[in-house]
Chimera marker file (.cmm) of the C-alpha trace (Angstrom):
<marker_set name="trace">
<marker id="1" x="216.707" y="33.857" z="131.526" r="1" g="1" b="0" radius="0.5"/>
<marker id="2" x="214.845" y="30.575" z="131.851" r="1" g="1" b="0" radius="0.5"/>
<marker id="3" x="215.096" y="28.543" z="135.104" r="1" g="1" b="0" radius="0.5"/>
<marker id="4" x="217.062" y="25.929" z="136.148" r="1" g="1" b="0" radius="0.5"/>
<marker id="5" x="215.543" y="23.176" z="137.146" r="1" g="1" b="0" radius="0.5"/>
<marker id="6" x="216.620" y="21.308" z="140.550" r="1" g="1" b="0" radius="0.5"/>
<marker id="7" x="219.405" y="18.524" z="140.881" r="1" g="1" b="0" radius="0.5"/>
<marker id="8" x="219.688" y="16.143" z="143.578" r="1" g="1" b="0" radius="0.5"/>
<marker id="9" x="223.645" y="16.966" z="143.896" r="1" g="1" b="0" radius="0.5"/>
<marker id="10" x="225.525" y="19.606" z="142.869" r="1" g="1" b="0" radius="0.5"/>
<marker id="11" x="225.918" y="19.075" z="139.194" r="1" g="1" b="0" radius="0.5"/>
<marker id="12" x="229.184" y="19.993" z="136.819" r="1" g="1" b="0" radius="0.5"/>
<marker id="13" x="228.188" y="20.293" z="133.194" r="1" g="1" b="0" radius="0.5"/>
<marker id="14" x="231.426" y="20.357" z="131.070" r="1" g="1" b="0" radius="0.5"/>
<marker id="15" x="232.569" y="20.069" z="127.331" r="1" g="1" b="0" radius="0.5"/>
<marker id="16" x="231.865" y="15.683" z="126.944" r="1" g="1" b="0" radius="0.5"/>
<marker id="17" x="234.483" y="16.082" z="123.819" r="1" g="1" b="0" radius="0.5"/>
<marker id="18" x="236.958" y="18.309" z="125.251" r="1" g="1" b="0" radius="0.5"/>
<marker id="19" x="239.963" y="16.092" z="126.585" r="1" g="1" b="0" radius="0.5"/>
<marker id="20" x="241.052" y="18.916" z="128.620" r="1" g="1" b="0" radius="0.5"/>
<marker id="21" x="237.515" y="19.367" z="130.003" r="1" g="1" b="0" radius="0.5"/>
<marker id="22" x="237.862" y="15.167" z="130.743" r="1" g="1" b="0" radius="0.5"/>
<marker id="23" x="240.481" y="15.347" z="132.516" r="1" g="1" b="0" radius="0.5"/>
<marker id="24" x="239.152" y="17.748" z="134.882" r="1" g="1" b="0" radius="0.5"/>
<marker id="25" x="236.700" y="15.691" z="135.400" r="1" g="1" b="0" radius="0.5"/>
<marker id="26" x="238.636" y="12.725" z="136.045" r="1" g="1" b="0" radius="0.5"/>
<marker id="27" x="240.651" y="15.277" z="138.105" r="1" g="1" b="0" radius="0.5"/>
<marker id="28" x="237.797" y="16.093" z="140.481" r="1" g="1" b="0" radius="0.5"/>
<marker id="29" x="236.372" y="12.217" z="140.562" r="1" g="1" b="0" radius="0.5"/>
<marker id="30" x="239.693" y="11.171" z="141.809" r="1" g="1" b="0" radius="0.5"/>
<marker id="31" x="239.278" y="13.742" z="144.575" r="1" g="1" b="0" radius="0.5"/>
<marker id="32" x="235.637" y="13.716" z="145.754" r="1" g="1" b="0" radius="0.5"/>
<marker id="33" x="235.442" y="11.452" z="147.919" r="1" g="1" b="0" radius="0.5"/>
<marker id="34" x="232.686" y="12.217" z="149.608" r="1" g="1" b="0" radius="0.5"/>
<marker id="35" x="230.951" y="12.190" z="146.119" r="1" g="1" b="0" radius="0.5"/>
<marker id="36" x="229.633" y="15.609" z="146.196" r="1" g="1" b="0" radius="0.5"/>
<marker id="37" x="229.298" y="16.296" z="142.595" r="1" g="1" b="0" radius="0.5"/>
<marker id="38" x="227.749" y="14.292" z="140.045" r="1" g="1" b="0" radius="0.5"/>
<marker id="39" x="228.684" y="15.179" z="136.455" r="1" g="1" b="0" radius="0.5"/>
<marker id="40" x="227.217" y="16.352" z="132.493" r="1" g="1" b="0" radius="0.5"/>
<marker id="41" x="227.929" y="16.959" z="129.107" r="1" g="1" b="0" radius="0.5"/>
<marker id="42" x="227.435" y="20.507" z="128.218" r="1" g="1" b="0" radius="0.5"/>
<marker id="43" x="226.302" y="18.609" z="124.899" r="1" g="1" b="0" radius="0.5"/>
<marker id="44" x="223.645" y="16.314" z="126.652" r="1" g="1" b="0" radius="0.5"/>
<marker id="45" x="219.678" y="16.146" z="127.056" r="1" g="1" b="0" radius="0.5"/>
<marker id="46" x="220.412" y="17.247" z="130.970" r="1" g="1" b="0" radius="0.5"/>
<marker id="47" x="221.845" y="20.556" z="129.954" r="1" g="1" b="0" radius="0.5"/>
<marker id="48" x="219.176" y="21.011" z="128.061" r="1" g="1" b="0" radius="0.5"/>
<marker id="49" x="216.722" y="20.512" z="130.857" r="1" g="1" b="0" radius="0.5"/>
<marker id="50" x="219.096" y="21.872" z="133.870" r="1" g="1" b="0" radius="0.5"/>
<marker id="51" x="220.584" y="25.017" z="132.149" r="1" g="1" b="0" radius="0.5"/>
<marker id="52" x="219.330" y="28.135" z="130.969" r="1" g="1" b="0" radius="0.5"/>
<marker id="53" x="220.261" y="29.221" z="127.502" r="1" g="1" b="0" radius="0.5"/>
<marker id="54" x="223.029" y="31.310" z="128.804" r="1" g="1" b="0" radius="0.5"/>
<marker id="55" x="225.180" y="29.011" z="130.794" r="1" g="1" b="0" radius="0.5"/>
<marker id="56" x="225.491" y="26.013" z="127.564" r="1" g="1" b="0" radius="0.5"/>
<marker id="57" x="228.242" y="27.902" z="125.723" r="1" g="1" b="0" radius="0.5"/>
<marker id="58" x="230.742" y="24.980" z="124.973" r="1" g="1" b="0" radius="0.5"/>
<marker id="59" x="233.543" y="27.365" z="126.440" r="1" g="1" b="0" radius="0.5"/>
<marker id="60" x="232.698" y="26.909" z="129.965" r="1" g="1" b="0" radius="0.5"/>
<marker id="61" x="232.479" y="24.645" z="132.649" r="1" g="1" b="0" radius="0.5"/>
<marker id="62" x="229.025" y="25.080" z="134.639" r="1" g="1" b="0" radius="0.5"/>
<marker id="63" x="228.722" y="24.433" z="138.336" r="1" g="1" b="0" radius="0.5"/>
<marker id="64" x="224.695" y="24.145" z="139.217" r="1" g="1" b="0" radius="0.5"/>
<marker id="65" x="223.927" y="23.668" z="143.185" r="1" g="1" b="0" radius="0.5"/>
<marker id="66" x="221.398" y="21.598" z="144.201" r="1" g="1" b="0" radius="0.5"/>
<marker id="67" x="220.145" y="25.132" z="145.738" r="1" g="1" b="0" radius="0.5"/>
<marker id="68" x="219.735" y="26.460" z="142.423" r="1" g="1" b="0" radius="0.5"/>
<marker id="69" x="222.785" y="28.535" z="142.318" r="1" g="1" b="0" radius="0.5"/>
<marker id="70" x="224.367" y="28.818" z="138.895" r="1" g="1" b="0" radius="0.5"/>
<marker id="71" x="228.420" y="29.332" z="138.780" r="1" g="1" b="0" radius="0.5"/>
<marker id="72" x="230.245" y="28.986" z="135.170" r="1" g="1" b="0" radius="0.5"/>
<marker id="73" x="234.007" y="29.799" z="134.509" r="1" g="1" b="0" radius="0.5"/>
<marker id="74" x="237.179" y="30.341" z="136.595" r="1" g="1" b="0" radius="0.5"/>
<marker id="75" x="234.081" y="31.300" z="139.391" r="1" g="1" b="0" radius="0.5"/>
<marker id="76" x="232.616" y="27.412" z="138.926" r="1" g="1" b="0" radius="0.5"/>
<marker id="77" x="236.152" y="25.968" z="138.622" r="1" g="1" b="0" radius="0.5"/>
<marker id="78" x="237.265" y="27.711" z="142.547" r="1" g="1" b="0" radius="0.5"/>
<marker id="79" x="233.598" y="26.545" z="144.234" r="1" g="1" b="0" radius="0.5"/>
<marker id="80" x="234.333" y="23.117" z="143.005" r="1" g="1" b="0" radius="0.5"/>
<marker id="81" x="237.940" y="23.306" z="144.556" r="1" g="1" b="0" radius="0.5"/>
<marker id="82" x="236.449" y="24.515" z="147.781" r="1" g="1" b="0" radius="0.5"/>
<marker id="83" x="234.865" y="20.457" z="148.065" r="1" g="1" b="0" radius="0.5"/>
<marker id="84" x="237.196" y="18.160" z="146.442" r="1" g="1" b="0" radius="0.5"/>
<marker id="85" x="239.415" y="17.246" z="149.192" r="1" g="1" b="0" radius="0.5"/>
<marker id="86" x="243.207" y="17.543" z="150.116" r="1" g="1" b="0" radius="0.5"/>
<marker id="87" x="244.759" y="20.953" z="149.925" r="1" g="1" b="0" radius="0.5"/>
<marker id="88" x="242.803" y="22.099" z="147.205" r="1" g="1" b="0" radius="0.5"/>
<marker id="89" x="240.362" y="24.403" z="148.951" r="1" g="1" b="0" radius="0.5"/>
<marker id="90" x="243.399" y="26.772" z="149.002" r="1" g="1" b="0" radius="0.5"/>
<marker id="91" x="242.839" y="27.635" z="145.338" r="1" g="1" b="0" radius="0.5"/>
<marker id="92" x="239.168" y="29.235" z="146.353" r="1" g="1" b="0" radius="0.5"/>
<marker id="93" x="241.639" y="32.181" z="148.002" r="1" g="1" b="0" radius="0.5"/>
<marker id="94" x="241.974" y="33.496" z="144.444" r="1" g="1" b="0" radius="0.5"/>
<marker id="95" x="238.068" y="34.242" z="144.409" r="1" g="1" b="0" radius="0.5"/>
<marker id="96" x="239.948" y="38.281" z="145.836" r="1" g="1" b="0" radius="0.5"/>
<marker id="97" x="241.076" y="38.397" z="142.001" r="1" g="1" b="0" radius="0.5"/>
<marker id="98" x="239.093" y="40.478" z="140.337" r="1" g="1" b="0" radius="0.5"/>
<marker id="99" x="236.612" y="38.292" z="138.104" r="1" g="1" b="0" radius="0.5"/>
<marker id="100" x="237.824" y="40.206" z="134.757" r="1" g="1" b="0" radius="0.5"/>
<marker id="101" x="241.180" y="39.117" z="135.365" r="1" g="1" b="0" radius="0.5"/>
<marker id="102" x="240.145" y="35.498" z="136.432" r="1" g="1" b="0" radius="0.5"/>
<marker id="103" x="237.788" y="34.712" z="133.686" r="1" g="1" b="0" radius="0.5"/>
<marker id="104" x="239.946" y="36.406" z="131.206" r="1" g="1" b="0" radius="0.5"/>
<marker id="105" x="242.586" y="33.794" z="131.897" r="1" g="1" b="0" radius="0.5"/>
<marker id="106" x="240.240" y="30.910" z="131.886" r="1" g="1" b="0" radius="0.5"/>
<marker id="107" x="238.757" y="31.927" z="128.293" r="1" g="1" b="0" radius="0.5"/>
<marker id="108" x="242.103" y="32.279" z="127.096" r="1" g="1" b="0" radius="0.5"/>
<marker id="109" x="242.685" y="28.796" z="127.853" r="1" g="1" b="0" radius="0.5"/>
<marker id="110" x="239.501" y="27.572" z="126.652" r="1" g="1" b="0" radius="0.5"/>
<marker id="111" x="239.630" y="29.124" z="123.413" r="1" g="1" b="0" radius="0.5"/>
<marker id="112" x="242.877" y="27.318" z="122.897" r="1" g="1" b="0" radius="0.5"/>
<marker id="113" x="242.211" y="23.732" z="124.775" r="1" g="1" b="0" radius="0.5"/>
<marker id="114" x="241.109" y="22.019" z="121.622" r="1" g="1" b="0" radius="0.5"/>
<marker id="115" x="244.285" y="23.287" z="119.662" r="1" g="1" b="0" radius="0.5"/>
<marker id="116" x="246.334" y="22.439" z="122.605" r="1" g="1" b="0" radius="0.5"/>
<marker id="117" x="245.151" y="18.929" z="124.410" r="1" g="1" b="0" radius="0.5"/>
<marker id="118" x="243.076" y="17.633" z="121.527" r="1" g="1" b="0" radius="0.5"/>
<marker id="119" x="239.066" y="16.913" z="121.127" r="1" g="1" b="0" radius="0.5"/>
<marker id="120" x="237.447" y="13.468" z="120.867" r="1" g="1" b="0" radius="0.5"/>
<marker id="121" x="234.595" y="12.659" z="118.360" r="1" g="1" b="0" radius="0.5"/>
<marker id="122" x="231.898" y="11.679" z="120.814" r="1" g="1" b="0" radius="0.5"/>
<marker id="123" x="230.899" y="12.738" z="124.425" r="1" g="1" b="0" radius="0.5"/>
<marker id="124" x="232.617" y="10.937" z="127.126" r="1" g="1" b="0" radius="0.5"/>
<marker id="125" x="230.752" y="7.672" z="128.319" r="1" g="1" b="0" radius="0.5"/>
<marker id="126" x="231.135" y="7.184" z="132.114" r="1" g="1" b="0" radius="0.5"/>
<marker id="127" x="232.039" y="3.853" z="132.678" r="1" g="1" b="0" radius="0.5"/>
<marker id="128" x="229.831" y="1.431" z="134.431" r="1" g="1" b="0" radius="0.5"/>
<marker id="129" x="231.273" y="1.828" z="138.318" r="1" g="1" b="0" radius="0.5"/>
<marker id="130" x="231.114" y="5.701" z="137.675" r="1" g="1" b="0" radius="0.5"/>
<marker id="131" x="227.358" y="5.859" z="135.704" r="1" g="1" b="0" radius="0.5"/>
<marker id="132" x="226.095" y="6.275" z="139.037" r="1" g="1" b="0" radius="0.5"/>
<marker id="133" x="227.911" y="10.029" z="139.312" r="1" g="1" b="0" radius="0.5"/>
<marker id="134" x="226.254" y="11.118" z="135.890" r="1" g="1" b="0" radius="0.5"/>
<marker id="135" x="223.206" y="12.677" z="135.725" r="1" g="1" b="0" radius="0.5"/>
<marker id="136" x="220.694" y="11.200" z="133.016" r="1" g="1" b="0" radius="0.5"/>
<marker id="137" x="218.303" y="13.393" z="130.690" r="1" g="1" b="0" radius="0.5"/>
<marker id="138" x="215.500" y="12.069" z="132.476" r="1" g="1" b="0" radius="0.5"/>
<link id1="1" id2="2" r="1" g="1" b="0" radius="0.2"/>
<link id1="2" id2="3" r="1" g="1" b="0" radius="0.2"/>
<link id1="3" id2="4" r="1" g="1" b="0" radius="0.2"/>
<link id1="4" id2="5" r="1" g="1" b="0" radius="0.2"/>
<link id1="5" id2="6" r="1" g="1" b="0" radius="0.2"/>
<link id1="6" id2="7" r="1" g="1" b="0" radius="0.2"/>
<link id1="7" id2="8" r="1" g="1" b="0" radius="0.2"/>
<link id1="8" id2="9" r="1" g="1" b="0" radius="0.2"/>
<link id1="9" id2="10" r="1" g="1" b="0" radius="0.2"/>
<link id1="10" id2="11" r="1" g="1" b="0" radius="0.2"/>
<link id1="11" id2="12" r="1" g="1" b="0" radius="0.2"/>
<link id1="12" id2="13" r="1" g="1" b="0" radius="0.2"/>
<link id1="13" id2="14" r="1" g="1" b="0" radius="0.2"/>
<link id1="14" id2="15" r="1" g="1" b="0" radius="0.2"/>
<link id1="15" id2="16" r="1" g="1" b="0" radius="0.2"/>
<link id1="16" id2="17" r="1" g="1" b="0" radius="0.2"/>
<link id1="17" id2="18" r="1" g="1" b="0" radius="0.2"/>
<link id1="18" id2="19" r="1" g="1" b="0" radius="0.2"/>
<link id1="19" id2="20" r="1" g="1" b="0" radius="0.2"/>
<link id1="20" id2="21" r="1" g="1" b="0" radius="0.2"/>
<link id1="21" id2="22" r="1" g="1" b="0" radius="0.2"/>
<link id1="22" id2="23" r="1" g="1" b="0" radius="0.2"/>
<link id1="23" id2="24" r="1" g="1" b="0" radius="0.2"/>
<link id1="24" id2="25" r="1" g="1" b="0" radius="0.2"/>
<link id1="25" id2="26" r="1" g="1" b="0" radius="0.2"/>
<link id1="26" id2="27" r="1" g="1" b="0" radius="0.2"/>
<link id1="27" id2="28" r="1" g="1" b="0" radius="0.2"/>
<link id1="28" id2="29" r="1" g="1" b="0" radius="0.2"/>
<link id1="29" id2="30" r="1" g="1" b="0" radius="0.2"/>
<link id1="30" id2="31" r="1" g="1" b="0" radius="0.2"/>
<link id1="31" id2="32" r="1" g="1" b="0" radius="0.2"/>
<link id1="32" id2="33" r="1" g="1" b="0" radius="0.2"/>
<link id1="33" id2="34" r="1" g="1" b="0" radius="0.2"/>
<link id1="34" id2="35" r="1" g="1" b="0" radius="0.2"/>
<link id1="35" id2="36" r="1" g="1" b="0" radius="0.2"/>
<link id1="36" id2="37" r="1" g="1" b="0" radius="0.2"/>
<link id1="37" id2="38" r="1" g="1" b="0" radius="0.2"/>
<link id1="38" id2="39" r="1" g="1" b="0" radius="0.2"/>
<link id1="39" id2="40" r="1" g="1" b="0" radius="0.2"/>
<link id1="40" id2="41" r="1" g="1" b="0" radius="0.2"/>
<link id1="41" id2="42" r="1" g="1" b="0" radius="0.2"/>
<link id1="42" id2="43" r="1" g="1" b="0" radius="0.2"/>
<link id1="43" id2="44" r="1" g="1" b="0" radius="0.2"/>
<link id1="44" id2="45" r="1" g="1" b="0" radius="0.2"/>
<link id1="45" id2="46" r="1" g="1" b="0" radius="0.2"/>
<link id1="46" id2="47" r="1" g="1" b="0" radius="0.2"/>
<link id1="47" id2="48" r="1" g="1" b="0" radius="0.2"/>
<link id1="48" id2="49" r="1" g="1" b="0" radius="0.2"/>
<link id1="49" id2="50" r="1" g="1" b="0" radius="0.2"/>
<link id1="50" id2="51" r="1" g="1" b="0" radius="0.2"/>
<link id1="51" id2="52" r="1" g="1" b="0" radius="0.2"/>
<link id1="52" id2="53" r="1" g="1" b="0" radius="0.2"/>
<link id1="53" id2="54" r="1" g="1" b="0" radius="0.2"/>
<link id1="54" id2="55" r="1" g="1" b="0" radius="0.2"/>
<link id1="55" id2="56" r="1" g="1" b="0" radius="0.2"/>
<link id1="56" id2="57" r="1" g="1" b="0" radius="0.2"/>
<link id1="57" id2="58" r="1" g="1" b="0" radius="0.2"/>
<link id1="58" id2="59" r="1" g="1" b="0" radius="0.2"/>
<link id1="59" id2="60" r="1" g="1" b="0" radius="0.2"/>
<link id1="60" id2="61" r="1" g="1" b="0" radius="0.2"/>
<link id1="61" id2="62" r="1" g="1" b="0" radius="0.2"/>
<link id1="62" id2="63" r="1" g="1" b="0" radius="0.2"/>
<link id1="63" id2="64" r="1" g="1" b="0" radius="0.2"/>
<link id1="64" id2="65" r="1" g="1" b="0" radius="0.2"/>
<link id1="65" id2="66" r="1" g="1" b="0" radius="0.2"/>
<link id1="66" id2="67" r="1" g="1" b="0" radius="0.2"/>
<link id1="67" id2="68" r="1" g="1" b="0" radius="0.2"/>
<link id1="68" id2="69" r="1" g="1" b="0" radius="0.2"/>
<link id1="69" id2="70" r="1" g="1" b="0" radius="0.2"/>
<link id1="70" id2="71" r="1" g="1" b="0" radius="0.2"/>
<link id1="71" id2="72" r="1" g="1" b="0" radius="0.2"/>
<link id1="72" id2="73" r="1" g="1" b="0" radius="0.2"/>
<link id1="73" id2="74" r="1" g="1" b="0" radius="0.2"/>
<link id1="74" id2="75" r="1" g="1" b="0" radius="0.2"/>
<link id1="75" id2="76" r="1" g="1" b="0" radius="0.2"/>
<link id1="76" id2="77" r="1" g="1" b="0" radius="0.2"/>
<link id1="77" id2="78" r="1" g="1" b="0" radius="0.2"/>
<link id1="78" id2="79" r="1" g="1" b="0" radius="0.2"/>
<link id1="79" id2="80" r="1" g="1" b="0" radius="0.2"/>
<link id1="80" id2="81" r="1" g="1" b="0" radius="0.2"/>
<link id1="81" id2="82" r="1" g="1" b="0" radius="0.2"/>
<link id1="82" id2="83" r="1" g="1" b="0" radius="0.2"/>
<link id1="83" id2="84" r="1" g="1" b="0" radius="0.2"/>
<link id1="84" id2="85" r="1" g="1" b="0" radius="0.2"/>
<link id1="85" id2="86" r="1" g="1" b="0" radius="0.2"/>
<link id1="86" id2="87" r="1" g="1" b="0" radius="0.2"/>
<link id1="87" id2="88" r="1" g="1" b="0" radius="0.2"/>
<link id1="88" id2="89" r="1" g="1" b="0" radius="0.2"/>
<link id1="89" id2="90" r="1" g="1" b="0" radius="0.2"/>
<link id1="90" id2="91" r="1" g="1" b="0" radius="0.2"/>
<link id1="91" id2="92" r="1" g="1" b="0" radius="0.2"/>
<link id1="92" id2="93" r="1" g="1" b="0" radius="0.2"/>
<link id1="93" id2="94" r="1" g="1" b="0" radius="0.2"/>
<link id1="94" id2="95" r="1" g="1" b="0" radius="0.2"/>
<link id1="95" id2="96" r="1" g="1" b="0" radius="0.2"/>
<link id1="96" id2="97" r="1" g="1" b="0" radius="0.2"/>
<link id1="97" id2="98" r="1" g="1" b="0" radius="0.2"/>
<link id1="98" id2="99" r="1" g="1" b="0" radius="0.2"/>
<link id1="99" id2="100" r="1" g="1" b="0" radius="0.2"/>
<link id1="100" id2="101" r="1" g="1" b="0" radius="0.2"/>
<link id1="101" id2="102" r="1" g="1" b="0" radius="0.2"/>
<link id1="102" id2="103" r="1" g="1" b="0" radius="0.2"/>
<link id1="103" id2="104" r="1" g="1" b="0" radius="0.2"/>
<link id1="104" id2="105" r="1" g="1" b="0" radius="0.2"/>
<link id1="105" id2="106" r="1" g="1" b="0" radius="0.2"/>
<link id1="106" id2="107" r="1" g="1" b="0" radius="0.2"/>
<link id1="107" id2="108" r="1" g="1" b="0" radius="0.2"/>
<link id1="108" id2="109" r="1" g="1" b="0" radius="0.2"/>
<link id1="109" id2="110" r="1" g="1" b="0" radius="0.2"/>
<link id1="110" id2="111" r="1" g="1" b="0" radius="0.2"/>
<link id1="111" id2="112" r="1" g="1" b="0" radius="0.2"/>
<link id1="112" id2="113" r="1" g="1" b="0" radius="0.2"/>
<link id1="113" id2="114" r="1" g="1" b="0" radius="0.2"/>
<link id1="114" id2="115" r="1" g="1" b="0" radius="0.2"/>
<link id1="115" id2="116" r="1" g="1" b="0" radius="0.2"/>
<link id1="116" id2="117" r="1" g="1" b="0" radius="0.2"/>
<link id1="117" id2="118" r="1" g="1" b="0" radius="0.2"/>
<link id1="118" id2="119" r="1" g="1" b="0" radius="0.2"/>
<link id1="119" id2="120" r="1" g="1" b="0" radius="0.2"/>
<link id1="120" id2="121" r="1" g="1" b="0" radius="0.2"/>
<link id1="121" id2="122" r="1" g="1" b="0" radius="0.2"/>
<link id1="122" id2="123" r="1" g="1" b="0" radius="0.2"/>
<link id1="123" id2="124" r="1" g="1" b="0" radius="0.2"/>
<link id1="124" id2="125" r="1" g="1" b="0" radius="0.2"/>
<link id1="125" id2="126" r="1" g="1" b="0" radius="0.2"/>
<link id1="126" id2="127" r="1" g="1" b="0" radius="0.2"/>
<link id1="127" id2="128" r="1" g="1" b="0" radius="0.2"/>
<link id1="128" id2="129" r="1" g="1" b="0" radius="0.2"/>
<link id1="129" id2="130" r="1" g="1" b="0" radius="0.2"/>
<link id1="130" id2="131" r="1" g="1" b="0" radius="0.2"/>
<link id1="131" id2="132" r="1" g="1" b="0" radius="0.2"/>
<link id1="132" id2="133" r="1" g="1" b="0" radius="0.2"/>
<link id1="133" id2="134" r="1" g="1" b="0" radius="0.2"/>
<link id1="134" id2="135" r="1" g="1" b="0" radius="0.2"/>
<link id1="135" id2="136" r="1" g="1" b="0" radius="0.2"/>
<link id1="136" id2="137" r="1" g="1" b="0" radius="0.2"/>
<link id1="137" id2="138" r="1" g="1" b="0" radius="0.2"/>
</marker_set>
């Protein structure tokens, strides 16, 4: 397992042509106000410097820490609920369900997210008041 390398925020890396994987993300921008999290394309150049091998599979969503810690899955998806404001932080209760059972779930849905909210031909583009929130390559 290569290492990740260090981000200045914590850092979600999600599918940029997955519209359900968008929305999330618009999802969680809506509701970070503090502006915790800055944001990645599974598919970009900062994966590929920020991720080892193991946690770019197209058929998760990737929390990385600015500590270093790596969370992917239903386990990423609850420790970014934990930050994003409102009532939210009540979802991170279902961490007690056993990971199996969690993660089984979420790859049920992810196998079938293309099928079911559609897939665009390009990675999302942030637009210019968000560019800020996305990490570049370099």
């Amino acid at each position: 397992m290569g290492a990740s390398a260090q981000v200045a925020k914590d850092t979600i890396f999600f599918d940029g042509v997955c519209n359900l994987c968008n929305g999330a993300i618009n999802f969680v921008i809506d509701r970070d106000e503090r502006k915790k999290y800055q944001f990645a394309p599974l598919q970009s150049e900062a994966a590929d410097k920020h991720l080892p091998d193991e946690f770019k599979s197209l058929n998760t969503i990737v929390l990385l820490t600015k500590e270093g810690r790596l969370y992917k899955k239903s386990r990423a998806a609850l420790e970014i609920s934990k930050y994003i404001g409102g009532l939210w932080f009540l979802l991170y209760g279902f961490v007690i369900v056993p990971r199996f059972i969690r993660d089984g779930v979420y790859d049920f849905i992810a196998t079938n997210r293309y099928k079911w909210f559609g897939k665009r031909d390009t990675c999302r583009m942030p637009s210019p008041e968000l560019k800020e929130r996305f990490l570049e390559s370099s």
